[in-house]
DORO-692243 format. One record per residue (C-alpha): residue number from 1; x, y, z; chain. Coordinates in nm, 4 decimals. Each point is the difference from the previous one (the first is absolute). Example, Ala and Ser with C-alpha at 12.3 -4.5 7.8 and 13.67 -1.06 7.14 Angstrom:
2
[1,[1.2300,-0.4500,0.7800],'A']
[2,[0.1370,0.3440,-0.0660],'A']
//
This chain:
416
[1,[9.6909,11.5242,8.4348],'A']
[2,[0.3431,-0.0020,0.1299],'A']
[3,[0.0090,-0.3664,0.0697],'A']
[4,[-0.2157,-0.2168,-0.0367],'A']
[5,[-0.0735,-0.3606,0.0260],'A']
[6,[-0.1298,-0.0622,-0.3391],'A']
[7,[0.2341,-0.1194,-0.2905],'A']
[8,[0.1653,0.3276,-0.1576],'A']
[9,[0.2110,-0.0539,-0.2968],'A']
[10,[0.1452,0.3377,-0.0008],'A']
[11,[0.0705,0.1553,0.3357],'A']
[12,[0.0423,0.3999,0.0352],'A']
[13,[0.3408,0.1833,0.0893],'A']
[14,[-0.1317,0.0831,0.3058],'A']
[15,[-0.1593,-0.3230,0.0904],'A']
[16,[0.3124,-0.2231,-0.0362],'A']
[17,[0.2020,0.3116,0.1608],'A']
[18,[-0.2850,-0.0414,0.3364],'A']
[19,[0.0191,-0.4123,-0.0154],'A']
[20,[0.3548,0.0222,0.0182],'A']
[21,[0.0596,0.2044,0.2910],'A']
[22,[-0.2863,-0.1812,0.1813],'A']
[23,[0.1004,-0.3521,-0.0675],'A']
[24,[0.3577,0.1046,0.0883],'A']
[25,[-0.0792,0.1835,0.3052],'A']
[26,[-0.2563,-0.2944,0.1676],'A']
[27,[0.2216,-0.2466,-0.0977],'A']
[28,[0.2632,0.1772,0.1601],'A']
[29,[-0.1850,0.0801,0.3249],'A']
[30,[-0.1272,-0.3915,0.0736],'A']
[31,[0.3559,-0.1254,-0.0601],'A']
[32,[0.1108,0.2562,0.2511],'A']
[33,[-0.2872,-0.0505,0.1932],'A']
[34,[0.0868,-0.3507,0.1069],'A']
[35,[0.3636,-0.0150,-0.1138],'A']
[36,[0.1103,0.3802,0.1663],'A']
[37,[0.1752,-0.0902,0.3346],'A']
[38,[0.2264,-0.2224,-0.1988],'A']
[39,[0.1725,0.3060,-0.1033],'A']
[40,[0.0319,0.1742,0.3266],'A']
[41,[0.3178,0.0988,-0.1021],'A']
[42,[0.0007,0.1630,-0.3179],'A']
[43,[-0.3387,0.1145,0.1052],'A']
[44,[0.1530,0.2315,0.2597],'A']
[45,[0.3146,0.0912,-0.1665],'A']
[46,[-0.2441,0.2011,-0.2890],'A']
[47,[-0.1997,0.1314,0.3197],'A']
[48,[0.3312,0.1433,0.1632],'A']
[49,[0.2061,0.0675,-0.3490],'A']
[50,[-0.2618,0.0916,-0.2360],'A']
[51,[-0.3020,0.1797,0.2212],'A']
[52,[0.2159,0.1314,0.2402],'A']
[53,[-0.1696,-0.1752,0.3083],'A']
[54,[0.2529,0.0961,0.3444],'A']
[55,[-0.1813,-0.2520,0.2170],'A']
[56,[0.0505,-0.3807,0.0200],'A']
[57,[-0.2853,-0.2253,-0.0862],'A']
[58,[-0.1240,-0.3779,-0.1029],'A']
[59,[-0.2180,-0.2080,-0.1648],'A']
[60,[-0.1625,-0.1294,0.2772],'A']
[61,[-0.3186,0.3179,0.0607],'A']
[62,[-0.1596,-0.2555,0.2737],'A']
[63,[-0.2862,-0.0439,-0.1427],'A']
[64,[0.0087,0.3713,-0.1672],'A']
[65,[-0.0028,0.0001,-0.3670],'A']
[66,[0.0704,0.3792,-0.0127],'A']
[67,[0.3406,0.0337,0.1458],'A']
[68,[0.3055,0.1535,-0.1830],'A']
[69,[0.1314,-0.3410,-0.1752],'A']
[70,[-0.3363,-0.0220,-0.1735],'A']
[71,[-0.0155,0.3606,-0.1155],'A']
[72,[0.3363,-0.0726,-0.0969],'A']
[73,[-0.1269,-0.3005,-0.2066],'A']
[74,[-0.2386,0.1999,-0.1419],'A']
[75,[0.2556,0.2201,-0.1327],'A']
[76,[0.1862,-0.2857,-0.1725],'A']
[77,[-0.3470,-0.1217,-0.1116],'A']
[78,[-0.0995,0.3221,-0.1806],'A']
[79,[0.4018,0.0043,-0.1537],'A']
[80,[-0.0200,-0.3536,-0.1402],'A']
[81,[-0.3156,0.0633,-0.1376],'A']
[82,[0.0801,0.2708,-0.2077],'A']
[83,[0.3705,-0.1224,-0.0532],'A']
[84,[-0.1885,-0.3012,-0.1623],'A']
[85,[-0.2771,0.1473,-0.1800],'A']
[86,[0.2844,0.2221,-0.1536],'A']
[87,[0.1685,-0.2757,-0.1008],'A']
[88,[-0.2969,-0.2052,-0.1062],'A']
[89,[-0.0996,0.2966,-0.2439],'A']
[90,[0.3240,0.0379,-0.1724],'A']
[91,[0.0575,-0.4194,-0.0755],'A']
[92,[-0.3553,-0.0132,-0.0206],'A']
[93,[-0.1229,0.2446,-0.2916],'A']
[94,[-0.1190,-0.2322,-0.2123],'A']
[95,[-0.2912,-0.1443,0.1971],'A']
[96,[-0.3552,0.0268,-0.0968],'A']
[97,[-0.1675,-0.1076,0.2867],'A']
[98,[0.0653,-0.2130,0.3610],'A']
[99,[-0.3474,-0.1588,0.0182],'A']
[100,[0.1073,-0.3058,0.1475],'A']
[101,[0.2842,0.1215,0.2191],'A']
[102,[-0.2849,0.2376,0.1105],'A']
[103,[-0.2444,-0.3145,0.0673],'A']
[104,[0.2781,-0.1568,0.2064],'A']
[105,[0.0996,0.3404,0.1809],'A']
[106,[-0.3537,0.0213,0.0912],'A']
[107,[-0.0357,-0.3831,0.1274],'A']
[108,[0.2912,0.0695,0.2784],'A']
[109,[-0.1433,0.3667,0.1691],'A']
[110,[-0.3501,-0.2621,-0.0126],'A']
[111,[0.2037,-0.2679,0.1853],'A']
[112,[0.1690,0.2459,0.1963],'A']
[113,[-0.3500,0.1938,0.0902],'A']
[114,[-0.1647,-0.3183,0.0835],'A']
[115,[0.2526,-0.1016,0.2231],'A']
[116,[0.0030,0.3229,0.1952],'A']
[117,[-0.3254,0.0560,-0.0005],'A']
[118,[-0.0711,-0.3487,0.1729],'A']
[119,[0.2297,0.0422,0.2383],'A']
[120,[-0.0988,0.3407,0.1192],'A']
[121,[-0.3434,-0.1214,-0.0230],'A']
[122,[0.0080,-0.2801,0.2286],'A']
[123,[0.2046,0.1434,0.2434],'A']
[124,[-0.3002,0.2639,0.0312],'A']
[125,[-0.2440,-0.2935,0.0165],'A']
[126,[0.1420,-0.1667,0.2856],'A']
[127,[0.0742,0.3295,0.1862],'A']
[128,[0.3897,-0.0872,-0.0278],'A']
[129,[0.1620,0.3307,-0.1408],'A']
[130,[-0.2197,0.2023,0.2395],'A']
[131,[-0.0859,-0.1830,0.3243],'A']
[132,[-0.2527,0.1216,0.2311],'A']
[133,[0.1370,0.2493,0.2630],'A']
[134,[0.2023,-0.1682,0.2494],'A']
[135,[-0.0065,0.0266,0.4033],'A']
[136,[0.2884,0.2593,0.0001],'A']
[137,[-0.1286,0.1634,-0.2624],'A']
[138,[-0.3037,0.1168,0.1378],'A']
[139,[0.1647,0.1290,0.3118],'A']
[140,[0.1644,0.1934,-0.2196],'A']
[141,[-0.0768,0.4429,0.0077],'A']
[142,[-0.0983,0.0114,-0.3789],'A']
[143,[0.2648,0.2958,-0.0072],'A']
[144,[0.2339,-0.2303,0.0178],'A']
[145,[-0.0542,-0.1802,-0.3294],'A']
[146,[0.1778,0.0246,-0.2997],'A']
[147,[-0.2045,0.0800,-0.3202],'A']
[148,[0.0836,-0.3307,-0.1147],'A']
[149,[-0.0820,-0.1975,0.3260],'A']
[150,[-0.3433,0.2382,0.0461],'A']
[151,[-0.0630,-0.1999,-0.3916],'A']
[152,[0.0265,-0.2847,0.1014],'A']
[153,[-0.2033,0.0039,0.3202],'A']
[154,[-0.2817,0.1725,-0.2301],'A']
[155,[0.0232,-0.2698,-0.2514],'A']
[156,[0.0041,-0.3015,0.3090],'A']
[157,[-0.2519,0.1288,0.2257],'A']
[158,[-0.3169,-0.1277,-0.2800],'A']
[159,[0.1250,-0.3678,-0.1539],'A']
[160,[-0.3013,0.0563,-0.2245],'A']
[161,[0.1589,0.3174,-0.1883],'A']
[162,[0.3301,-0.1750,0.0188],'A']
[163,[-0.1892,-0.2732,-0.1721],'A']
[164,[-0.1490,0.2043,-0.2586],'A']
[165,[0.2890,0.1378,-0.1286],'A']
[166,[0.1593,-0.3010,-0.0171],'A']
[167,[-0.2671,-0.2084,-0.2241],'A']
[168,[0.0490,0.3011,-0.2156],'A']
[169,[0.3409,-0.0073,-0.0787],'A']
[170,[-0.0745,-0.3534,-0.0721],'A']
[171,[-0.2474,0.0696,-0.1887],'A']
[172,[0.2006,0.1896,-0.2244],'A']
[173,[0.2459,-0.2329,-0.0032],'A']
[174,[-0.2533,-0.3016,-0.0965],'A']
[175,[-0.1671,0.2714,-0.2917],'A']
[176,[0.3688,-0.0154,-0.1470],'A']
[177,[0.0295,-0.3855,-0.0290],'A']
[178,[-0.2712,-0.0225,-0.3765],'A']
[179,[0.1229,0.1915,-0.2147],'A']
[180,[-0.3697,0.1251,-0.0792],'A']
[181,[-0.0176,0.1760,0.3391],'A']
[182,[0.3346,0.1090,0.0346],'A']
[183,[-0.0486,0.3823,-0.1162],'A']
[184,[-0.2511,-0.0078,0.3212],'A']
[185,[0.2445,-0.1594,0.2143],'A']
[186,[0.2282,0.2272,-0.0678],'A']
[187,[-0.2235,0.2868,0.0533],'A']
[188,[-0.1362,-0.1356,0.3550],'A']
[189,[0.3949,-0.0509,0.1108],'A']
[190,[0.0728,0.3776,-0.1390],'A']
[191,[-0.2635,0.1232,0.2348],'A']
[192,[0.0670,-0.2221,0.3294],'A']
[193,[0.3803,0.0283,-0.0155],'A']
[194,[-0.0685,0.4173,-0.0988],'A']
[195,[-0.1815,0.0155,0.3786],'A']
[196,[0.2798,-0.1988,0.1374],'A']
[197,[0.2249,0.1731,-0.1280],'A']
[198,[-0.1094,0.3514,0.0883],'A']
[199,[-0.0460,-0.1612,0.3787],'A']
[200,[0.4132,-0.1115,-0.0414],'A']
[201,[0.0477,0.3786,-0.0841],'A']
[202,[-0.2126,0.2054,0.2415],'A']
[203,[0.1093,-0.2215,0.3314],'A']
[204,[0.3496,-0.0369,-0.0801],'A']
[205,[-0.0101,-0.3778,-0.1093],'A']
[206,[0.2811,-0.1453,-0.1377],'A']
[207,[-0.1141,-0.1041,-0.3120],'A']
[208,[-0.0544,0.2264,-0.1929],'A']
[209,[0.2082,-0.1158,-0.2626],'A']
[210,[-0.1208,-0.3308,-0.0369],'A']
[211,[-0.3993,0.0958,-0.0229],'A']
[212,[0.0642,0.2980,-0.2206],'A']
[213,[0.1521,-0.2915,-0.2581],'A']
[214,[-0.2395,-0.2189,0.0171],'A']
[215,[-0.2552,0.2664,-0.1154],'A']
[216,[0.2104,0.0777,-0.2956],'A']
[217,[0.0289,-0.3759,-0.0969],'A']
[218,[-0.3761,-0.0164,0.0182],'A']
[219,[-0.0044,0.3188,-0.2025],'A']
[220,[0.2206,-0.1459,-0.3045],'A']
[221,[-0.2388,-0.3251,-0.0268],'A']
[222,[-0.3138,0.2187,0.0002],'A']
[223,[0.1661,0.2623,-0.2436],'A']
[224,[-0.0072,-0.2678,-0.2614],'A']
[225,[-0.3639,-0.0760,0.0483],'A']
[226,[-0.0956,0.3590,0.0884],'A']
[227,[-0.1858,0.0593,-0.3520],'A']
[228,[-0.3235,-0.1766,0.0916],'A']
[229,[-0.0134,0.1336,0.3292],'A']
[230,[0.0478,0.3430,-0.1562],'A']
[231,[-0.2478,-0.1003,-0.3041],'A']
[232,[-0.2610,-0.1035,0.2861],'A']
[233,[0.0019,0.1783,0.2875],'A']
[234,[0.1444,0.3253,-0.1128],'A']
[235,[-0.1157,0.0633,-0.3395],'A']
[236,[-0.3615,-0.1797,0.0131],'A']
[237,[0.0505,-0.2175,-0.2891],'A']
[238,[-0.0252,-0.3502,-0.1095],'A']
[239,[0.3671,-0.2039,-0.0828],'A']
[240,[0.0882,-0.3143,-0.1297],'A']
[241,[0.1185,-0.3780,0.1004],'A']
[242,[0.3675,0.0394,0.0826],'A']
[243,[0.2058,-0.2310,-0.1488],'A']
[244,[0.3326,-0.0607,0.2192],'A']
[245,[0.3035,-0.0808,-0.1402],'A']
[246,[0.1622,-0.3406,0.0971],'A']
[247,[0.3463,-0.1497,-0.1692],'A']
[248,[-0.1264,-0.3079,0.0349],'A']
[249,[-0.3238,-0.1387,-0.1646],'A']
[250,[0.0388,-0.3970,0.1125],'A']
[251,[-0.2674,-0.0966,0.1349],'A']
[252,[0.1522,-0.2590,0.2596],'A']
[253,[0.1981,0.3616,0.1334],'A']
[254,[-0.3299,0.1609,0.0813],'A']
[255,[-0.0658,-0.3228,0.1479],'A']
[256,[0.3611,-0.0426,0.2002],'A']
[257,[-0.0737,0.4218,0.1267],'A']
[258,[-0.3626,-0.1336,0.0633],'A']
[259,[0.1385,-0.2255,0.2869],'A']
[260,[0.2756,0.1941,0.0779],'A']
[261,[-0.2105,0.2578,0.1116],'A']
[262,[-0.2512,-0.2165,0.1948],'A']
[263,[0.2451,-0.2079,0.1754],'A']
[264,[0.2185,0.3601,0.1119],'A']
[265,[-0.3178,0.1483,0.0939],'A']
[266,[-0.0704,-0.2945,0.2360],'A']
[267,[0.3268,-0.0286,0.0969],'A']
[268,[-0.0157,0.3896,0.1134],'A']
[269,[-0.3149,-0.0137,0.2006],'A']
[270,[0.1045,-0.2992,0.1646],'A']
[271,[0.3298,0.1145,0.1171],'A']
[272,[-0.1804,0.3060,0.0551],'A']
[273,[-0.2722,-0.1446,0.2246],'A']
[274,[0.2339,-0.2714,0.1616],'A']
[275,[0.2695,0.3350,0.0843],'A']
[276,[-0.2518,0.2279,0.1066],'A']
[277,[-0.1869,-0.2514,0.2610],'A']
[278,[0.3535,-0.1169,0.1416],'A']
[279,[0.0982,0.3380,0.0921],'A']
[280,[-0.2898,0.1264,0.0819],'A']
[281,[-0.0503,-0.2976,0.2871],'A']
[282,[0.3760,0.0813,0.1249],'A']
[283,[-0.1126,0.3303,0.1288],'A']
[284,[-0.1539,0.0354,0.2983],'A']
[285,[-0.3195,0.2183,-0.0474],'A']
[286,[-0.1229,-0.3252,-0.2030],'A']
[287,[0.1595,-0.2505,0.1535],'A']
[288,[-0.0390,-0.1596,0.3652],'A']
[289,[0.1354,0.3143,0.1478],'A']
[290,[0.3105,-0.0364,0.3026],'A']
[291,[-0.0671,-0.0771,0.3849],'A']
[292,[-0.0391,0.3245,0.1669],'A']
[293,[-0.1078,0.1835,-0.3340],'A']
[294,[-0.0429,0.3383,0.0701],'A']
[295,[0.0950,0.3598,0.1245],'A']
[296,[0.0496,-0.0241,0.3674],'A']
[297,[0.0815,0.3340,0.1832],'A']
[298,[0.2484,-0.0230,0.2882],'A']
[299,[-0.1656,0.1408,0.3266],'A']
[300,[0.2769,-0.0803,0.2008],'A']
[301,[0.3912,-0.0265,-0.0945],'A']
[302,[0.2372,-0.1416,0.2755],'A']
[303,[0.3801,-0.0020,-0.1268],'A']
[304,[0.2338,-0.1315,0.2622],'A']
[305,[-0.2277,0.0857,0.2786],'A']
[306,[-0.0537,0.3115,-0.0652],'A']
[307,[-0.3344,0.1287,-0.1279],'A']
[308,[0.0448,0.2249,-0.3361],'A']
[309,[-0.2875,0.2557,-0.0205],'A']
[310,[-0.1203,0.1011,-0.3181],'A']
[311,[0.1544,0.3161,-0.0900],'A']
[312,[-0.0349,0.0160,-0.3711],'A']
[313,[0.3610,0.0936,-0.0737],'A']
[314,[0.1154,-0.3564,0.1401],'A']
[315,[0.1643,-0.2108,-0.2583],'A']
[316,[0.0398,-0.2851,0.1932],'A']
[317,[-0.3372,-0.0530,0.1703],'A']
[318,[-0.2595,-0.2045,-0.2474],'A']
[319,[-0.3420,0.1569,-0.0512],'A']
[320,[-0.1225,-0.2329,-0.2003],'A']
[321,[0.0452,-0.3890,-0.0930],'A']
[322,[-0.1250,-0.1249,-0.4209],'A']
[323,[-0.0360,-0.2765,-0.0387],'A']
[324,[-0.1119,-0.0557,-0.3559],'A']
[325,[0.1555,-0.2705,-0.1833],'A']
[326,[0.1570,-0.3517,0.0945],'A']
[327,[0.3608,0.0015,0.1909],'A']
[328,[0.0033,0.3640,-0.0068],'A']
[329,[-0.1032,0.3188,0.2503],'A']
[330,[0.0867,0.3441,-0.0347],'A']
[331,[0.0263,0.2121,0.3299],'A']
[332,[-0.1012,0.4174,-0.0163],'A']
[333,[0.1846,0.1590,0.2310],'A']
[334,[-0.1611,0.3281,0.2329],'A']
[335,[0.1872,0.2443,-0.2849],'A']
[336,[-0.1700,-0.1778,-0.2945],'A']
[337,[0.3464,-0.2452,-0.0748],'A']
[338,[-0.0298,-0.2944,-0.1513],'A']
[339,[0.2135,-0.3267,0.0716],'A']
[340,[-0.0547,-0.3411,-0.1472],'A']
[341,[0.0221,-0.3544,0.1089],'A']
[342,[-0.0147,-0.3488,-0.0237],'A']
[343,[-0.2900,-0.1261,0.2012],'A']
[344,[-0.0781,-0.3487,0.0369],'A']
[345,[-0.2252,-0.1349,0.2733],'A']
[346,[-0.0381,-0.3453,0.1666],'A']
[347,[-0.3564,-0.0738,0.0959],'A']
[348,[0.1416,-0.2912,0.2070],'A']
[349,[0.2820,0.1367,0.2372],'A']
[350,[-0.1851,0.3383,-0.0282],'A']
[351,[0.2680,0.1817,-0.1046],'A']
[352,[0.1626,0.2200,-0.2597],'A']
[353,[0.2762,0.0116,-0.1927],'A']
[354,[0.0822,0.3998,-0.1101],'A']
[355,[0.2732,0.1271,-0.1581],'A']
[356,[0.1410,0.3325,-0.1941],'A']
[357,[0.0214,-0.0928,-0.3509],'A']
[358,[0.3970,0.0511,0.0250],'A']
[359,[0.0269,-0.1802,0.2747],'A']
[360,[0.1199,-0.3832,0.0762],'A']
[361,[-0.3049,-0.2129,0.0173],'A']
[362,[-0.1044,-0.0517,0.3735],'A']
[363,[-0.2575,-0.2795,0.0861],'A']
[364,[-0.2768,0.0577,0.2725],'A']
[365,[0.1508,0.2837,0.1765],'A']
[366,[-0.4018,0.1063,0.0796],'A']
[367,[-0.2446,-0.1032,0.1975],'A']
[368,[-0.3461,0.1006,-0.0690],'A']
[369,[-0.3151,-0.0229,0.2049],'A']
[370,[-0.3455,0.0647,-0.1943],'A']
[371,[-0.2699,-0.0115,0.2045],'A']
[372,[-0.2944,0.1201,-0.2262],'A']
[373,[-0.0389,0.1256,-0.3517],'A']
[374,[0.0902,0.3773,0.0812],'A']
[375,[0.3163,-0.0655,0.2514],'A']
[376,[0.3310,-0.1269,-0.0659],'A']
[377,[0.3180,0.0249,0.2747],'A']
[378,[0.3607,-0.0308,-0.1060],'A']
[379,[0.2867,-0.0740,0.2214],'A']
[380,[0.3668,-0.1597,-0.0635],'A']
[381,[0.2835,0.1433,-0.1482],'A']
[382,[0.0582,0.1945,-0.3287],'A']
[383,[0.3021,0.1481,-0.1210],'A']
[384,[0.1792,-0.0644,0.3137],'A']
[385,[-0.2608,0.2253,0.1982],'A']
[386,[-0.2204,-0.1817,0.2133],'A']
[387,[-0.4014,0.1661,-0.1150],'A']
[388,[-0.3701,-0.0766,0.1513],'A']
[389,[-0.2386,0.1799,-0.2039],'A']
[390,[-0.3900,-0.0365,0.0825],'A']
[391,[-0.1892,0.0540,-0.3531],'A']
[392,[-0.3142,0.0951,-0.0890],'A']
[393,[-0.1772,-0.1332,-0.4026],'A']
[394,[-0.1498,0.2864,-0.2001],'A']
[395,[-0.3492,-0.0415,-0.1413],'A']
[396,[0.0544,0.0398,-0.3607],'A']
[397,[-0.3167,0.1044,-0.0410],'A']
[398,[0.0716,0.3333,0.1196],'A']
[399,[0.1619,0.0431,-0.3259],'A']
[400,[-0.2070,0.1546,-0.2260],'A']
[401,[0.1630,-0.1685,-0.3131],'A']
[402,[-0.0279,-0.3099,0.1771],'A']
[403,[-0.3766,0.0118,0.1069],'A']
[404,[-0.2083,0.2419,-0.2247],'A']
[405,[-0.0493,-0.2533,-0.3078],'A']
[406,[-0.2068,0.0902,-0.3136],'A']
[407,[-0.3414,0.1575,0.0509],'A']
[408,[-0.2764,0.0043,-0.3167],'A']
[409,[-0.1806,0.2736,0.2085],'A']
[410,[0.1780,0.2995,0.1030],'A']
[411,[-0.1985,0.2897,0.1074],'A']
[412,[0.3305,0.2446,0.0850],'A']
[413,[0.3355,-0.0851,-0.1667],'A']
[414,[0.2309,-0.1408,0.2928],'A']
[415,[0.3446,0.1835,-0.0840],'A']
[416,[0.2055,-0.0223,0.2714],'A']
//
């Protein structure tokens, strides 16, 4: 074995060579990790100076974890890592062994595993990281989607796949918590993350380097466990107790871990639980949806008296009002455009206050009549034009991703 988890007096050439560089290189990448942006600076001074990059860039990727600063990170990563390991090998000749910094190295990727995996796990659960398709999405021409957005409407159409995946990454991340079940843990999380992570690189999902590390963290705890899986379900044959190694044999530690352990683990469902059903209520497909929820097609557009016809190259004239979430509408124009606003209604006066998201904030410059379930009319003022549009709700049921459900009998396959 290479490494291994067991007490080993006298370590190989090549094992202490291996445990260096790993130790060095995942120690490197979780300071940098959380601790990266601090050093914006120097950061992109070695991007510019050392790899030559001709184009500014940050550390902010908005919510990409694959944009140049990172791959620039990475860079620095891999050149501390060997710098270190280089170093570590010539001070460090006369070692024998690094069982326990090994049993230590191997307690932080857990922690860091566990954490991970619980947080991408619940936010699967409670349909967070991949809501269900909105309003505006599904008036969307599928042609139009990027690989990354035609993902995540895959993954947020079913809840119950979402939730699948989900309770396994969990999974994993619970198998890794005894130490008796963490070579399976380890080998459950090195399977789910593999899938996500060849999803992050066939749509264009920017995280690719994120998911690819997490399988290789996985991979060094299960490398050092790897001979009974190898003894058992490779080579047929029977293998022994395994005895791990721990530093420390008080039995009021095993104890203190004991507790540590259960209280963490309760502490990281709740929060879990408690973050997942908070957010999940805030959204609107869940939630006590907005007045007027809906997509409501505009049969009639009157902008300072004069009637706009719907010619499909006007960017001005709204074909459709979506409504989808609270204090919010989005209007599609006739050439497929897109503007946003602040919508707020008042049930009372009957009116509406709607602006442009760079716009001052205007108060009940709408009036709206609604005289039955599938008819709204809109008059007033907005954005200095004076508008009267008669609109029409859509039956969402027409949408096939809306209406067609799950089916135990099919007699013909429905691809559409």
């Amino acid at each position: 074995m290479l490494l291994s988890q067991e007490y080993v007096a006298q370590w190989s050439g090549t094992s202490k060579m291996a445990f260096r560089f790993l130790f060095c290189y995942f120690a490197a990448y979780i300071l940098l990790l959380f601790c990266g942006a601090l050093f914006e600076s120097p950061v992109i001074w070695i991007g510019q100076n050392v790899l030559g990059i001709d184009y500014s860039f940050e550390a902010n990727g908005y919510g990409s974890g694959d944009n140049t600063f990172a791959y620039v990170l990475l860079f620095i990563n891999l050149s501390i890592a060997i710098l270190a390991t280089f170093f570590w090998f010539i001070l460090n000749q006369k070692a024998k062994a690094y069982n326990k910094i090994l049993y230590w190295f191997l307690i932080v990727l857990r922690v860091s595993l566990i954490c991970t995996m619980f947080l991408y796990g619940f936010v699967k659960v409670f349909q967070i990281q991949f809501p269900s398709p909105s309003l505006i999405r599904l008036m969307e021409p599928l042609g139009n989607f990027s690989p990354m957005g035609l993902a995540w409407t895959y993954m947020g159409y079913s809840k119950g796949f979402g939730m699948f995946a989900g309770f396994m990454e969990i999974l994993g991340g619970l198998l890794l918590i005894p130490k008796r079940t963490q070579t399976l843990g380890a080998l459950v999380i090195i399977g789910v993350m593999l899938q996500v992570a060849v999803m992050n690189f066939m749509f264009d999902i920017p995280v690719k380097l994120l998911s690819v590390h997490l399988i290789l963290m996985a991979g060094v705890i299960f490398i050092t466990d790897s001979k009974r899986f190898l003894q058992v379900f490779i080579k047929n044959e029977a293998t022994a107790a395994y005895s791990y190694y721990t530093p420390v044999t008080d039995t009021s530690y095993s104890n203190t871990i004991f507790w540590v352990k259960t209280i963490g683990l309760i502490l990281l469902i709740g929060m879990g639980i408690l973050f997942g059903s908070m957010t999940e209520k805030s959204r609107s497909d869940v939630s006590d949806r907005p007045f007027l929820y809906g997509i409501w097609e505009a049969k009639l557009v009157v902008q300072n008296k004069d009637t706009l016809p719907p010619l499909i190259t006007d960017s001005k004239r709204w074909r459709y009002l979506i409504i989808d979430q609270k204090n919010s509408a989005i209007v599609k124009h006739m050439d497929n455009s897109k503007s946003y606003f602040k919508f707020k209604t008042d049930t009372v006066s009957q009116s509406i206050s709607m602006y442009s998201l760079k716009k001052d904030t205007v108060s009940n410059n709408l009036n709206y009549s609604y005289p039955s379930y599938s008819v709204l009319e809109i008059e007033g003022v907005l954005e200095n034009d004076s508008v009267a549009i008669f609109l029409q709700r859509k039956n969402l049921d027409n949408f096939l991703l809306k209406s067609r459900g799950f089916h135990w009998i099919n007699e013909r396959p429905l691809n559409k």
